[in-house]
Backbone and ligand atoms as CSV (ligand in chain L), in Angstrom:
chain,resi,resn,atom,element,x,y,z
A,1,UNK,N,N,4.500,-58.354,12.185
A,1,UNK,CA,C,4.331,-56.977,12.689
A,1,UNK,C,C,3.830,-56.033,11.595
A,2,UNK,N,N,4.443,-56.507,10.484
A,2,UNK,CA,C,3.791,-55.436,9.210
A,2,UNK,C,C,2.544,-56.223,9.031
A,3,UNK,N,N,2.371,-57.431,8.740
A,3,UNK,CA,C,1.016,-57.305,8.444
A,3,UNK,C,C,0.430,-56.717,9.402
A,4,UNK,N,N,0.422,-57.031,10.585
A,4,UNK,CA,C,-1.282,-56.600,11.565
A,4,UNK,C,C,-0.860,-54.711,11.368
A,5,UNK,N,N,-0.184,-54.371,10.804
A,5,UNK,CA,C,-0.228,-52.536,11.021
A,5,UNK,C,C,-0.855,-52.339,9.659
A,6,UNK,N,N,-0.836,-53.106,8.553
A,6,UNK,CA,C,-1.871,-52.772,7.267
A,6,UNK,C,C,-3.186,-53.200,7.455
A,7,UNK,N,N,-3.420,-54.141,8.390
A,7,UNK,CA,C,-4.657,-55.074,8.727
A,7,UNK,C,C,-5.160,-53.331,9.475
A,8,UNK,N,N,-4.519,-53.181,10.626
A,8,UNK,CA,C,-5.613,-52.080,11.540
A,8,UNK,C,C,-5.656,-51.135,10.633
A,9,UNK,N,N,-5.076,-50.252,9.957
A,9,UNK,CA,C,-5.186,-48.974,8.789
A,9,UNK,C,C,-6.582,-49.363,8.103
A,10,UNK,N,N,-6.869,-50.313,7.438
A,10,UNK,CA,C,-7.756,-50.919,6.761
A,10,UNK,C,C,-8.992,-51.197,7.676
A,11,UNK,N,N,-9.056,-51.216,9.160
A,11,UNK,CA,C,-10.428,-51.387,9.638
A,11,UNK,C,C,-10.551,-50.097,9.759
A,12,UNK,N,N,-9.458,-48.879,10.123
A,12,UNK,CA,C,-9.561,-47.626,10.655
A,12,UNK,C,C,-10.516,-46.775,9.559
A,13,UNK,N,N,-9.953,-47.066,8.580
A,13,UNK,CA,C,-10.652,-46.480,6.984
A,13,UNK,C,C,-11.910,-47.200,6.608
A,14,UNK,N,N,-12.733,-46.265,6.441
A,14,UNK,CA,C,-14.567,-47.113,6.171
A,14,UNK,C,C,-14.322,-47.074,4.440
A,15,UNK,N,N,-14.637,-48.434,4.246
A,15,UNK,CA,C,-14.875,-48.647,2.864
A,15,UNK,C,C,-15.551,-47.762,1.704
A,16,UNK,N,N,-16.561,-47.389,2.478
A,16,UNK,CA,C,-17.235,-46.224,1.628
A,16,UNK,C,C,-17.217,-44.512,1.662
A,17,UNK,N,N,-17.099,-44.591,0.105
A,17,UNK,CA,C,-17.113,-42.882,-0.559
A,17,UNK,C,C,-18.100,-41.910,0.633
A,18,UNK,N,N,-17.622,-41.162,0.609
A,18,UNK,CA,C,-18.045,-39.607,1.371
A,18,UNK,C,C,-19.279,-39.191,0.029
A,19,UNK,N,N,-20.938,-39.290,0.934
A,19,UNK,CA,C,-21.701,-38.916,-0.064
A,19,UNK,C,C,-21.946,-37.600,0.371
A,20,UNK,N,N,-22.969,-36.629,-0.267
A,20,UNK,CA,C,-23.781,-35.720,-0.536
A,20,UNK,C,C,-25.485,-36.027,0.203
A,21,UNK,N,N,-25.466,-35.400,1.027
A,21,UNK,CA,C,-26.883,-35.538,1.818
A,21,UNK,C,C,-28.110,-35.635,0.612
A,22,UNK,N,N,-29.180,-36.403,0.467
A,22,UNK,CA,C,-30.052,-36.605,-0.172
A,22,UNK,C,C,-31.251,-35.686,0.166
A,23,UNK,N,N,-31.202,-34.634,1.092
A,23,UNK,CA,C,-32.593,-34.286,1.433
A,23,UNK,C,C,-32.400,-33.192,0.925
A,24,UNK,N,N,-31.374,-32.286,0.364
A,24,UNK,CA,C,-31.033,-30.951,-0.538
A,24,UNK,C,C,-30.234,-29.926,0.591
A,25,UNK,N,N,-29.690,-30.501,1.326
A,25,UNK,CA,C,-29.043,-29.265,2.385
A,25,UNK,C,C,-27.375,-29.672,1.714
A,26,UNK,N,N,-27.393,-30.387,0.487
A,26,UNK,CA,C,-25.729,-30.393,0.184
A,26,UNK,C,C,-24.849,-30.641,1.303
A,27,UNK,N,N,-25.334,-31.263,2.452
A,27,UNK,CA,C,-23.759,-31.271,3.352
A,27,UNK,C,C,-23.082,-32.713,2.851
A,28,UNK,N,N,-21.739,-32.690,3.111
A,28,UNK,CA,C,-21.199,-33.914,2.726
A,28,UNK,C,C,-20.775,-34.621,3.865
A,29,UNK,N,N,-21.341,-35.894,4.014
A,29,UNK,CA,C,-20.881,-37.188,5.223
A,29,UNK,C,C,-20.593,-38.382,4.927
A,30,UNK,N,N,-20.135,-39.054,5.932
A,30,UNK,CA,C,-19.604,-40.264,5.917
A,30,UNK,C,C,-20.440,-41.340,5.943
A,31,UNK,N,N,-20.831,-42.151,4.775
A,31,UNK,CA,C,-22.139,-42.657,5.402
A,31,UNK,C,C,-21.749,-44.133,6.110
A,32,UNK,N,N,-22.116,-44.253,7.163
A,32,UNK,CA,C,-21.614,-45.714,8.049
A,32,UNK,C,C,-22.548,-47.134,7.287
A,33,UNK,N,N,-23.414,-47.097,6.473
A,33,UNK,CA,C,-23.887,-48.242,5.737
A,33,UNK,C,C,-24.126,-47.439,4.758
A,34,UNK,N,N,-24.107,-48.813,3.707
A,34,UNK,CA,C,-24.295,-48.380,2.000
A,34,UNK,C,C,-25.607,-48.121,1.865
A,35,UNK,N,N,-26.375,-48.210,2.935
A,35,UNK,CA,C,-27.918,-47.543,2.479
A,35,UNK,C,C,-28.371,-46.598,2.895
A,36,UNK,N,N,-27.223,-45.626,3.554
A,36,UNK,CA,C,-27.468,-44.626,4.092
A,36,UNK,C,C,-27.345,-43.435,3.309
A,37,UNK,N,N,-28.269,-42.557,3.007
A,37,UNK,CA,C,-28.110,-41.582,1.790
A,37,UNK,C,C,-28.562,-40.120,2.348
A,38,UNK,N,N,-28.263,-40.137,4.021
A,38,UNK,CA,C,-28.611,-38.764,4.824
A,38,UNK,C,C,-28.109,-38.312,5.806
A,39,UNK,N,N,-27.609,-37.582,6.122
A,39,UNK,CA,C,-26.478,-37.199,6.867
A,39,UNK,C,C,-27.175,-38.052,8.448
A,40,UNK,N,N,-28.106,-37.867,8.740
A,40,UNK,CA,C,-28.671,-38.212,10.184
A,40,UNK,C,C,-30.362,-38.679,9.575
A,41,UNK,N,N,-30.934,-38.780,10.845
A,41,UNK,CA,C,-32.411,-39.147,10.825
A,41,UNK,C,C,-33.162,-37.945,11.141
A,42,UNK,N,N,-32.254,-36.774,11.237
A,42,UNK,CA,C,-33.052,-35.253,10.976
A,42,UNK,C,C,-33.085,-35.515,10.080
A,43,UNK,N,N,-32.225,-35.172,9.039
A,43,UNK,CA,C,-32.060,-34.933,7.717
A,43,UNK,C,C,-33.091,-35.988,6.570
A,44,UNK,N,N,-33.430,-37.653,7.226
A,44,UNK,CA,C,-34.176,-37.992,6.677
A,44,UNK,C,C,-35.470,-37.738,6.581
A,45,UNK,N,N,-35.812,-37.403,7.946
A,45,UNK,CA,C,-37.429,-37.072,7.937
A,45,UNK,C,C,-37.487,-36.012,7.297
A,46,UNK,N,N,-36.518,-34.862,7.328
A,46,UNK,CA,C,-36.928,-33.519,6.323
A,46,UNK,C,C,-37.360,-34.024,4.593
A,47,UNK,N,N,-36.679,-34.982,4.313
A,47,UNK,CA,C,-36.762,-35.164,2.918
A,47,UNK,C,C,-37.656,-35.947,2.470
A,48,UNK,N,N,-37.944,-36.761,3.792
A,48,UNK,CA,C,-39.166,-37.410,3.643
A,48,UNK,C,C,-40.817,-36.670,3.080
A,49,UNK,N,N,-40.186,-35.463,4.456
A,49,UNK,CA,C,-41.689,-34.797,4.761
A,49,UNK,C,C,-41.816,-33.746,3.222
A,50,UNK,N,N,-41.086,-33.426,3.308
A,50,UNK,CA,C,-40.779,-32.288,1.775
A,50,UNK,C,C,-40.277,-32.416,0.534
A,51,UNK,N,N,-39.937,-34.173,0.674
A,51,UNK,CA,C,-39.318,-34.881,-1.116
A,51,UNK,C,C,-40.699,-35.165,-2.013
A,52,UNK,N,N,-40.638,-34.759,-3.187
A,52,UNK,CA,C,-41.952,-34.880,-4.319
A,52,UNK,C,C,-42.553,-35.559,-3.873
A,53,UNK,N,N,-42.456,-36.918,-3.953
A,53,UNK,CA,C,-42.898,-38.154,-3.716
A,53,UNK,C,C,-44.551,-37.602,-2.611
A,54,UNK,N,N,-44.064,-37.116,-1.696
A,54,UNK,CA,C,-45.091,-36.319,-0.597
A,54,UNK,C,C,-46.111,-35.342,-1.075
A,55,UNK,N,N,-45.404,-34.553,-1.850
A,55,UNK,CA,C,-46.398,-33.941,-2.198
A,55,UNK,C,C,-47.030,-34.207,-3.226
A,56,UNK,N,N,-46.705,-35.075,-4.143
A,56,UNK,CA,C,-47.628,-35.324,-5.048
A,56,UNK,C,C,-48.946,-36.433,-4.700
A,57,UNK,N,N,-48.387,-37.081,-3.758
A,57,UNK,CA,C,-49.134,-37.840,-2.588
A,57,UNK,C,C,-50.573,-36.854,-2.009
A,58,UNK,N,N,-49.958,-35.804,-1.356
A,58,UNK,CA,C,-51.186,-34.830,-0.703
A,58,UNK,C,C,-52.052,-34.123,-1.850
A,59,UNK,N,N,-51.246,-33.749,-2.700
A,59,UNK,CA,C,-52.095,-33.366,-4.235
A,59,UNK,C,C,-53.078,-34.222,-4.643
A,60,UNK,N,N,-52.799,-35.705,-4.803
A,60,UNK,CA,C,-53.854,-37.143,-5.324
A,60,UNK,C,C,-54.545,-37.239,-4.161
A,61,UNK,N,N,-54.332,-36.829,-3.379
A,61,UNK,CA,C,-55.672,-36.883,-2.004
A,61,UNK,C,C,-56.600,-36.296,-1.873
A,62,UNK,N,N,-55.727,-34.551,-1.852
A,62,UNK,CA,C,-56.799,-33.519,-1.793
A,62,UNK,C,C,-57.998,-33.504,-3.426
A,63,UNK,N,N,-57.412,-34.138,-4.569
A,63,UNK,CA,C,-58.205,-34.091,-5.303
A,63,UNK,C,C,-59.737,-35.361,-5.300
A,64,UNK,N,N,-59.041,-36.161,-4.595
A,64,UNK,CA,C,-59.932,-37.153,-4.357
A,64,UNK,C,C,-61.011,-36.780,-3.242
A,65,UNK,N,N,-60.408,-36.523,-2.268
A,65,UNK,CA,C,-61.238,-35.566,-1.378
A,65,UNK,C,C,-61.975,-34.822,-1.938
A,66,UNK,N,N,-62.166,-34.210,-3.296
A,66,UNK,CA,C,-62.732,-32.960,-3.664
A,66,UNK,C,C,-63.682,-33.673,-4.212
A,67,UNK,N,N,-63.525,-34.433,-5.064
A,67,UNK,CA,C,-64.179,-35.353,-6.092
A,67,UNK,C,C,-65.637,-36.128,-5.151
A,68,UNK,N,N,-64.675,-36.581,-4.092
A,68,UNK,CA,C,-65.937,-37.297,-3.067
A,68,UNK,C,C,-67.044,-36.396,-2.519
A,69,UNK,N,N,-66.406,-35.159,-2.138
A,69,UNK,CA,C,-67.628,-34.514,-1.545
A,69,UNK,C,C,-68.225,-33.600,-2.557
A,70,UNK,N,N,-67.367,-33.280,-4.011
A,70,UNK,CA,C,-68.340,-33.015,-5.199
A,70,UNK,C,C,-69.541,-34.195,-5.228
A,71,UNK,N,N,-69.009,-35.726,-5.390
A,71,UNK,CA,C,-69.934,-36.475,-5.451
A,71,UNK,C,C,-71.362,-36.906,-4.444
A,72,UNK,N,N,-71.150,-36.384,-3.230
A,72,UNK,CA,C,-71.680,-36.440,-2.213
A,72,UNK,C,C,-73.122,-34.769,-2.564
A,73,UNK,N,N,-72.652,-34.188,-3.117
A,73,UNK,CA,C,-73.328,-32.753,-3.046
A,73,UNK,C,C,-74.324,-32.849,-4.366
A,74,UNK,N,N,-73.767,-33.629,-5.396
A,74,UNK,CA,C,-74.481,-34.330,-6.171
A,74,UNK,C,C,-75.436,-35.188,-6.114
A,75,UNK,N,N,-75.094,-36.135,-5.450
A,75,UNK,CA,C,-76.080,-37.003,-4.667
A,75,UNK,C,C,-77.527,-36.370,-4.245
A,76,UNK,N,N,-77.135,-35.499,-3.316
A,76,UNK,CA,C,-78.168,-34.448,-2.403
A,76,UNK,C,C,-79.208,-34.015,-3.420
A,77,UNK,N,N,-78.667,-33.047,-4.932
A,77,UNK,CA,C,-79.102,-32.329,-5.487
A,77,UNK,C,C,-79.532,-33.047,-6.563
A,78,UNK,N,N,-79.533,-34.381,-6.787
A,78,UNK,CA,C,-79.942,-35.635,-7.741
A,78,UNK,C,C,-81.475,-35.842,-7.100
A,79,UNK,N,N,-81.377,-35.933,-6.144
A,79,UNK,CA,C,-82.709,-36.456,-5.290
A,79,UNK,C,C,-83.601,-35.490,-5.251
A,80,UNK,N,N,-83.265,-34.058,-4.778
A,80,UNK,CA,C,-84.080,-33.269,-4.672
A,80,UNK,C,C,-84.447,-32.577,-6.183
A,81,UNK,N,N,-83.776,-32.728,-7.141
A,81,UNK,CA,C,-84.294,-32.353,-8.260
A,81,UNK,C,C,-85.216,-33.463,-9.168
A,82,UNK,N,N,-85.006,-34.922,-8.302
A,82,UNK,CA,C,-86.192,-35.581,-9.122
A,82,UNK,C,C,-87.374,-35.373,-8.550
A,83,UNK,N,N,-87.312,-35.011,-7.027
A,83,UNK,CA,C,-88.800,-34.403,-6.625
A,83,UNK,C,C,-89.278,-33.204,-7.198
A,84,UNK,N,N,-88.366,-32.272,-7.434
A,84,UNK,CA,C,-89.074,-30.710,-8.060
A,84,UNK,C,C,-89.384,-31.042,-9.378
A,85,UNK,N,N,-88.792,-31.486,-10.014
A,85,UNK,CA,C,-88.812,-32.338,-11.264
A,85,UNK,C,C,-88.439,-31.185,-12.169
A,86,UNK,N,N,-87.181,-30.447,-12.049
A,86,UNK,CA,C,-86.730,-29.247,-12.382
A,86,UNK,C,C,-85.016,-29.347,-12.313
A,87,UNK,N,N,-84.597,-28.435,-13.470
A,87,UNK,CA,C,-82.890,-28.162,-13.088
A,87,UNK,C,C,-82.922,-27.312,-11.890
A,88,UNK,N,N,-81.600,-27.383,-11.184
A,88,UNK,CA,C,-81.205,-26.659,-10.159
A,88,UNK,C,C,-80.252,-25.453,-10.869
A,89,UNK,N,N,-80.161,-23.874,-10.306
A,89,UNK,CA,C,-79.369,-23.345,-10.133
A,89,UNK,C,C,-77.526,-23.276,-9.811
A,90,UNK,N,N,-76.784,-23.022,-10.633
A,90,UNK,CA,C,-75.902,-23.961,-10.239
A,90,UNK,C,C,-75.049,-23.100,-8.913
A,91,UNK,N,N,-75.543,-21.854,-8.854
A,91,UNK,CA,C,-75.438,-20.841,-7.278
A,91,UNK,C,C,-75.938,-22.104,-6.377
A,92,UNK,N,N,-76.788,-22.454,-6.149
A,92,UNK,CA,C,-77.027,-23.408,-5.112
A,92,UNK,C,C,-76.313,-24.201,-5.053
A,93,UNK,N,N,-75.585,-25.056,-5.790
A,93,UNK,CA,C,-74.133,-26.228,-5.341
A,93,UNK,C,C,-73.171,-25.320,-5.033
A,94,UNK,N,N,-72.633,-24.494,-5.976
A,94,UNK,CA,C,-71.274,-23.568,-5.149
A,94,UNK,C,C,-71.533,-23.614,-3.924
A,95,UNK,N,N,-72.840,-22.582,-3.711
A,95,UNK,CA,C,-72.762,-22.762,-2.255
A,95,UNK,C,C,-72.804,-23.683,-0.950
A,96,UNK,N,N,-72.786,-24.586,-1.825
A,96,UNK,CA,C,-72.968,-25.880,-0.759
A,96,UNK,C,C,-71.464,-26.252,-0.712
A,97,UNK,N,N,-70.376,-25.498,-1.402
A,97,UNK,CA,C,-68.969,-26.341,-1.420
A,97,UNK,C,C,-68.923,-26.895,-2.762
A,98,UNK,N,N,-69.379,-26.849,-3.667
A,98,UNK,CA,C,-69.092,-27.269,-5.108
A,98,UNK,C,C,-68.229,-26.793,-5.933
A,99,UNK,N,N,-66.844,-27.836,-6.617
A,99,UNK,CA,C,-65.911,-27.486,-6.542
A,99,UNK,C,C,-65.918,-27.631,-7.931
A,100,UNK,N,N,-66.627,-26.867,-9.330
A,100,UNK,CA,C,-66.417,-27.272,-10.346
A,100,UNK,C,C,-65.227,-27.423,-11.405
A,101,UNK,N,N,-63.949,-26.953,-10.662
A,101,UNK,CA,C,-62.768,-27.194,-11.336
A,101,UNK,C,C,-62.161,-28.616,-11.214
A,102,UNK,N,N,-62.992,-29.501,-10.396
A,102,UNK,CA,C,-62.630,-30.919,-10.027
A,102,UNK,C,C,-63.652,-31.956,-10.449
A,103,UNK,N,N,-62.931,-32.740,-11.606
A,103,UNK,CA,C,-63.877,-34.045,-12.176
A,103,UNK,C,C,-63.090,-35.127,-12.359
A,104,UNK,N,N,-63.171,-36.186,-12.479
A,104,UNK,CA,C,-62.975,-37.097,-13.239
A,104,UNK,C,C,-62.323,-37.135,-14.504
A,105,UNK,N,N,-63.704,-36.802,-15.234
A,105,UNK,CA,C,-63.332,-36.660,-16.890
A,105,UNK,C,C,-64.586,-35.812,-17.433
A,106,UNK,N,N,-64.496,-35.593,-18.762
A,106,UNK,CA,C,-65.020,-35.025,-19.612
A,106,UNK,C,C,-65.606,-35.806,-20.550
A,107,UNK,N,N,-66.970,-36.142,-20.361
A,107,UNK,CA,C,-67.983,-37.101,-21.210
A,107,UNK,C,C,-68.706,-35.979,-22.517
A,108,UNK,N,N,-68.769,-36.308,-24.132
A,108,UNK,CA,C,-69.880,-35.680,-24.533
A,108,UNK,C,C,-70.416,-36.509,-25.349
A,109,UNK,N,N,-71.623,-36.317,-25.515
A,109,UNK,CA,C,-72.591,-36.818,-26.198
A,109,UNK,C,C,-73.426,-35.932,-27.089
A,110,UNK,N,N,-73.739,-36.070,-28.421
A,110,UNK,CA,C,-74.568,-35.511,-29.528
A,110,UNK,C,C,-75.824,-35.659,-28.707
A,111,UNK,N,N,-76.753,-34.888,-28.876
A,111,UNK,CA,C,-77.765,-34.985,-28.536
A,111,UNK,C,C,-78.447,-33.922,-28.874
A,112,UNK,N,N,-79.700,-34.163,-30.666
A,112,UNK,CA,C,-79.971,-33.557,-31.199
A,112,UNK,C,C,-79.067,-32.316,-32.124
A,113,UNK,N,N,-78.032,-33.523,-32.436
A,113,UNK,CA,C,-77.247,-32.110,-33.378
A,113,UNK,C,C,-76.505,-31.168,-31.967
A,114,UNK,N,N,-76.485,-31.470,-31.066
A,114,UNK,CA,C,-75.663,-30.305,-30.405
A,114,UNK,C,C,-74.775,-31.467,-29.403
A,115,UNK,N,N,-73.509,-30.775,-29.520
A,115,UNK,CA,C,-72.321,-31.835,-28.370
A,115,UNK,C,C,-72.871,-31.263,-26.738
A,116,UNK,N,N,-72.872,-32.478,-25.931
A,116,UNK,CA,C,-72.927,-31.863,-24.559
A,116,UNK,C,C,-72.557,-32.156,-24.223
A,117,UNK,N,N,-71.849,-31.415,-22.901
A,117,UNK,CA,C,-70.559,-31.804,-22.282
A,117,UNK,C,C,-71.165,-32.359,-20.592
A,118,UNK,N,N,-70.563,-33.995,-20.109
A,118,UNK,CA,C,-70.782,-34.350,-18.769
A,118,UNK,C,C,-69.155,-34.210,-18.082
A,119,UNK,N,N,-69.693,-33.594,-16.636
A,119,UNK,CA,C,-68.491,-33.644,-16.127
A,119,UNK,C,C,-68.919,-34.916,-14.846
A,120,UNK,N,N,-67.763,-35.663,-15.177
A,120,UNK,CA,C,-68.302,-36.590,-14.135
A,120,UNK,C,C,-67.525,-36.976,-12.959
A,121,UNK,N,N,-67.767,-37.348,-11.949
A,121,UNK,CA,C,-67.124,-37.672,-10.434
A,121,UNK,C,C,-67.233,-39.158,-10.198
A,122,UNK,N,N,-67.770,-40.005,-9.336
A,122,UNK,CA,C,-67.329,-41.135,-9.394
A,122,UNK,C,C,-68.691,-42.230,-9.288
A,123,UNK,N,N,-69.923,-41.161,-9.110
A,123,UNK,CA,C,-71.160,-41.654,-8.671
A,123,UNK,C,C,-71.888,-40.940,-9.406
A,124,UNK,N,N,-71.816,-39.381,-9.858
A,124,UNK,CA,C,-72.667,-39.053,-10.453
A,124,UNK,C,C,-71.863,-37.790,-11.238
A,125,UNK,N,N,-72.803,-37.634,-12.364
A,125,UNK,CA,C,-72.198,-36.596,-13.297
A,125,UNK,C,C,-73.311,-35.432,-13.857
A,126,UNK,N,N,-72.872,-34.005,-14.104
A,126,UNK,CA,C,-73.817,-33.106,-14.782
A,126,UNK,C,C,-73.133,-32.559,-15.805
A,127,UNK,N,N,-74.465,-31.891,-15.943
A,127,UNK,CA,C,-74.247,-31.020,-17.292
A,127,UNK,C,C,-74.637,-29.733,-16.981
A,128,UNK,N,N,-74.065,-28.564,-17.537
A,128,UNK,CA,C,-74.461,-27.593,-17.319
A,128,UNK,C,C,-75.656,-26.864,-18.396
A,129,UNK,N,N,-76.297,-25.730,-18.103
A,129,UNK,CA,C,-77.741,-25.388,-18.704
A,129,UNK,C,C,-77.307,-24.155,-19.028
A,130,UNK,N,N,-77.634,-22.978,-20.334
A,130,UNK,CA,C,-77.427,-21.798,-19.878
A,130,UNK,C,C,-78.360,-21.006,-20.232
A,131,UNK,N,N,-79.321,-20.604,-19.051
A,131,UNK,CA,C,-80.391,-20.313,-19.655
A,131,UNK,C,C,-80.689,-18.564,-19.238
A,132,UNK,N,N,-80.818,-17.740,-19.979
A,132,UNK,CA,C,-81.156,-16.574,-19.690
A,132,UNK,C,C,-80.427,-15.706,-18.426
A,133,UNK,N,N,-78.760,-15.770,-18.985
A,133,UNK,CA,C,-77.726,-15.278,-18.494
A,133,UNK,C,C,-77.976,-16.187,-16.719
A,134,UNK,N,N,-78.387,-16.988,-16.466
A,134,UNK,CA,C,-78.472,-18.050,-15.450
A,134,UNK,C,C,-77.738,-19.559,-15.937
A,135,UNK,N,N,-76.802,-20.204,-14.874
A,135,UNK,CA,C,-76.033,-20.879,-15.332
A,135,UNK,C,C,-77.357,-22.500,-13.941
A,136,UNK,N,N,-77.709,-23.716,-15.163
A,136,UNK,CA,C,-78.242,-24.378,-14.623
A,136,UNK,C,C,-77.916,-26.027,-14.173
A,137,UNK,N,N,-78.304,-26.684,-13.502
A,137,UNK,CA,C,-77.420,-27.865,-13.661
A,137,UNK,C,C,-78.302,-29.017,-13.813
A,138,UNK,N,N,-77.868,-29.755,-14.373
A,138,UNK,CA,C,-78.758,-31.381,-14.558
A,138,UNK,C,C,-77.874,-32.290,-14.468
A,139,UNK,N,N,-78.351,-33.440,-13.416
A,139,UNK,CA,C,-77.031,-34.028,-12.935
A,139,UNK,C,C,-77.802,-35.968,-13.631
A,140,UNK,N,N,-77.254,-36.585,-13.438
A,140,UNK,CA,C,-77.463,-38.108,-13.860
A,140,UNK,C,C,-76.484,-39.260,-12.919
A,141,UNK,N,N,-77.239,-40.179,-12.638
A,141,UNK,CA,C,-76.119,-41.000,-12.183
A,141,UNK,C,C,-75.699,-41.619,-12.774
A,142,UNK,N,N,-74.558,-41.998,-12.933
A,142,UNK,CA,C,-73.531,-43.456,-13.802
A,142,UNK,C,C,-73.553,-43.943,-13.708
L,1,ZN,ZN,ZN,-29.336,-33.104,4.563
């Protein structure tokens, strides 16, 4: 009789510690499996949708995204400047969506005693010109 009344106490009581919700709302629950680290499956998708991990995710996208259709606008203005056989304006890529705070990397090369700087994307790279308070571009492929 005493054992089976310590036996039921012991199924009544869940083995595991009372955690701290993982998604930042601090509530404290009972978690029914040891891999449970959220009060509910509200609480997970919130932390899902809004834990770093996510956004640093949409950050490495949107920059890649930027990079591609920098590279894409490049492309365009590669072709049409080997027909004019001239630098382009670099007002004309802005306006096409040219996103010059987004590259790759930073290439330079001596050339004639002076460093020049390539900014490059994933297909093609320029350089900038500065010619008579006009900012110009010369692009190259990689
Ligand atoms: Zn929570």
């Amino acid at each position: 009789m005493l054992k089976k009344k310590i036996k039921n106490n012991n199924s009544d009581s869940s083995p595991l510690a009372k955690r701290i919700c993982k998604c930042g709302c601090e509530k404290e629950f009972q978690p029914g499996r040891s891999d449970q680290f959220h009060l509910n499956s509200i609480h997970y998708d919130f932390a899902y949708n809004h834990g770093p991990r996510k956004e640093k995710y949409a950050e490495e996208n949107q920059a890649i995204k930027t990079i591609r259709k920098n590279d894409r606008i490049l492309e365009k203005y590669f072709k049409y400047c080997k027909k004019i056989r001239g630098d382009l304006n670099f007002i004309t890529l802005k306006a096409d969506g040219f996103n010059e705070e987004i590259f790759t990397r930073i290439l330079t090369s001596i050339e004639d005693e002076i460093e020049i700087k390539y900014f490059t994307m994933y297909k093609y790279c320029y350089r900038i010109i500065n010619q008579a308070n006009n900012k110009y571009i010369r692009i190259h492929k990689i």
